[in-house]
Structure formats: structure tokens, C-alpha cells
N, C-alpha and C positions, 0 to 999 in steps of 0.2 A: 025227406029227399025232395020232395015237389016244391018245398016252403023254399028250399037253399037254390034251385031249378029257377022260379020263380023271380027268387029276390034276384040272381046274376043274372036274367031276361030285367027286369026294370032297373037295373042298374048301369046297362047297353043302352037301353032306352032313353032312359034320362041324359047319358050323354049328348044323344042326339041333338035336344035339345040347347045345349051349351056352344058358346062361343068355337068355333076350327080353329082358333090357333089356342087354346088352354084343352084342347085334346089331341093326343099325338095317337095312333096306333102302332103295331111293333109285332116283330117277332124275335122269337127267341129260342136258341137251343145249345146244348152244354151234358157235362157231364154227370153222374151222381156215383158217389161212396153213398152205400149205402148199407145199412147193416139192422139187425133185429134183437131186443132184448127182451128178458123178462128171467121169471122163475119158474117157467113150466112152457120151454119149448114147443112139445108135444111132440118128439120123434121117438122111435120104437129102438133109436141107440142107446145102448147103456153107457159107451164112453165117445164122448163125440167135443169136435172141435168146433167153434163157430168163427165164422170171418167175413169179414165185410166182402160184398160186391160191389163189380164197375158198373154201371149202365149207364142209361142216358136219361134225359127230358129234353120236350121240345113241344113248342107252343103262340100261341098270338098272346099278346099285351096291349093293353088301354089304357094309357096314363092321363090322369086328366088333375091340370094343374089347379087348385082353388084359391090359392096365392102366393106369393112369390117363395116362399121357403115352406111350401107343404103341399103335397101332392095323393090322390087316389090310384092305385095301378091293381087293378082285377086284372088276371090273368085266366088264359084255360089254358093246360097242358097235359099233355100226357106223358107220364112219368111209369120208369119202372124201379121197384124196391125187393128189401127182401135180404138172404144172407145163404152163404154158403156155410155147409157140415161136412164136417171129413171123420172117417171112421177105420182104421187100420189102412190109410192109404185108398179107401175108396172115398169120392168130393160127392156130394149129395145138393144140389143145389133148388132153393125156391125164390123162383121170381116174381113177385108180382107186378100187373099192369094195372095203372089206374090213371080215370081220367081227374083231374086237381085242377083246383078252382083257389086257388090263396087271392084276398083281399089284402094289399100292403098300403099301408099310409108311410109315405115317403117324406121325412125329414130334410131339407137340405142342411148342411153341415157347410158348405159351401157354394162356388157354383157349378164345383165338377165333384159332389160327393154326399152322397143323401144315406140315411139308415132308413132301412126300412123295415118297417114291425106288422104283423098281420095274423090274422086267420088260414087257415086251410082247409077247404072241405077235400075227398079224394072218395073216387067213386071208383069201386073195382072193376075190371073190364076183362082182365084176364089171369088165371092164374097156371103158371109152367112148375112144376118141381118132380123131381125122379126119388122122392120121397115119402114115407108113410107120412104127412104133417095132419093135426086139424083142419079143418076146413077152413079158409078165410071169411071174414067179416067183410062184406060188401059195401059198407062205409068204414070210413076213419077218418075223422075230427084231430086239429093237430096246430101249431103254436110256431108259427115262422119268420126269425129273420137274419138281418143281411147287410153287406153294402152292398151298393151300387155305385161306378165309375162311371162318367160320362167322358169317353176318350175325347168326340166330337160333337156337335151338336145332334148328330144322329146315332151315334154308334155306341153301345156302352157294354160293360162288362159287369157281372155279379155274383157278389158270393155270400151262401144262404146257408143255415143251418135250419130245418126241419125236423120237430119234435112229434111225433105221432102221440095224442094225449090220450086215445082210446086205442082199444086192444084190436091188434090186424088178425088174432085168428079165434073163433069161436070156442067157446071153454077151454080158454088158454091166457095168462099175463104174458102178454108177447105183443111189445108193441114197436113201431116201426122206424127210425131215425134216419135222415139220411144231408149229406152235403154237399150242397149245388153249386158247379162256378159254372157259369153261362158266358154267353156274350148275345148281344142281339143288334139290332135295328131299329128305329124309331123314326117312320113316316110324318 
């Protein structure tokens, strides 16, 4: 956790250093589907439904262009995941909050339309459910990407899928998926 803390402080840093117009800062926020899978849930129902939830994310962004059709964008947000259970008509719900750190290398495709592919670190902050679950895993490492639309030269929209590649709950395969469409701002 201090090594991944560490590298996103010298990665801020480094920008510093670089040319103000091949760095833009940003904010961003939007919605998430989000949902949980595995083969060992870990709830104490014996016949239960599972179903995605709505939540949100919302966060700052740092894109910093290294040449003309490929770009760096480190992100922090805070993001909530997680999935609803329903059990003879009563909903059981587990949310969790965490603070996500996704690294995207941004492809342009043109000059209003980039893929982007990256990492995700996601650091637990909070956990909500009216549920018997395992306990959560206070990291999750995980596999993210996306478009990204540039409406304007400031304004853009995006839509991401998030692959959770380690388990969100302790002695349990239960891991986290979720899909982000945003919009933000770019200073």
C-alpha cells in the first residue's frame, strides 16, 4: 500500500515538472452499475438473488499529454461498489466505499476519441451492508477500460468498465465489477 501511495505522490510530482500546456487537471463524476461475482458469496441465505447496484464516483484527474495521440491520466476517486441480495422479498444490500487510484494510458483514435487502458489500485474506506457478509479485503487490484469523448476542448464524457482482478471479501471468491459513464472538466 505505501509502495502504490508513493509511486501516485511521484507521479504528481513529476508532472510538476513538465511543460502547463501538456498537463491539463480535471474533475470528474458520474454514475456506477456495479455488481459482485464469484462462487462463494459468503451470505448466511440459502436461496438468494443477486443484482447489480446504482451508485456513484467522483474525483480529480491529471492528464498529461506525452505526444500527440497518447496520453497519461492518474486519477483519485472515490468510488462506491458492491451488489444487492434479495431473499423471499426481503433486499439485503452491501456497499462498499473506496478510495481508486486507476493509471489510464490514453490512446487517441482521433481528435475527439481516445481508448483508454490501465490499472486500478482501490483502497477500502468504508463498508455499509445489513448483511451477515465476510469481511472486506481493504485492497483490490483490478484491470480498467474505456472511451473517452471530448465534447469540447474542456468538457468530456466517459465510459469504463472495471474488472476487480483480486477478491473484495476475505475467505471468499467474490470479486468486484463495476461500469462507469462520467462526464467531467479539464482545466
Amino acid at each position: 500500500m505505501k509502495r502504490i501511495l508513493l509511486a501516485t505522490i511521484v507521479l504528481f510530482a513529476a508532472t510538476a515538472n513538465m511543460q502547463a500546456q501538456a498537463i491539463k487537471f480535471g474533475l470528474k463524476a458520474g454514475l456506477n452499475y456495479a455488481n459482485q461475482s464469484g462462487s462463494d458469496i459468503g451470505t448466511s441465505l440459502v436461496d438468494y438473488k443477486k443484482e447489480a447496484i446504482t451508485s456513484y464516483h467522483a474525483g480529480l484527474i491529471a492528464e498529461i499529454k506525452l505526444t500527440d495521440g497518447f496520453a497519461i491520466q492518474p486519477e483519485l476517486l472515490y468510488s462506491t461498489q458492491g451488489a444487492s441480495y434479495e431473499n423471499a422479498g426481503e433486499e439485503f444490500k452491501n456497499e462498499l466505499g473506496y478510495i481508486s487510484i486507476p493509471v489510464m494510458a490514453k490512446f487517441s483514435l482521433n481528435n475527439s476519441i481516445s481508448l483508454d487502458l490501465g490499472p486500478q489500485a482501490s483502497f477500502l474506506l468504508s463498508e455499509r451492508k445489513n448483511v451477515d457478509f465476510k469481511e472486506a479485503e481493504t485492497f483490490e487490484f483490478g484491470a480498467a477500460a474505456g472511451l473517452t469523448l471530448n465534447v469540447t476542448k474542456n468538457l468530456y464524457i466517459q465510459g469504463r468498465y472495471v474488472l476487480g482482478l483480486t477478491e473484495a471479501t476475505k475467505d471468499a471468491e467474490v470479486k468486484n465489477s463495476v461500469v462507469q459513464l462520467s462526464a467531467g472538466f479539464k482545466f
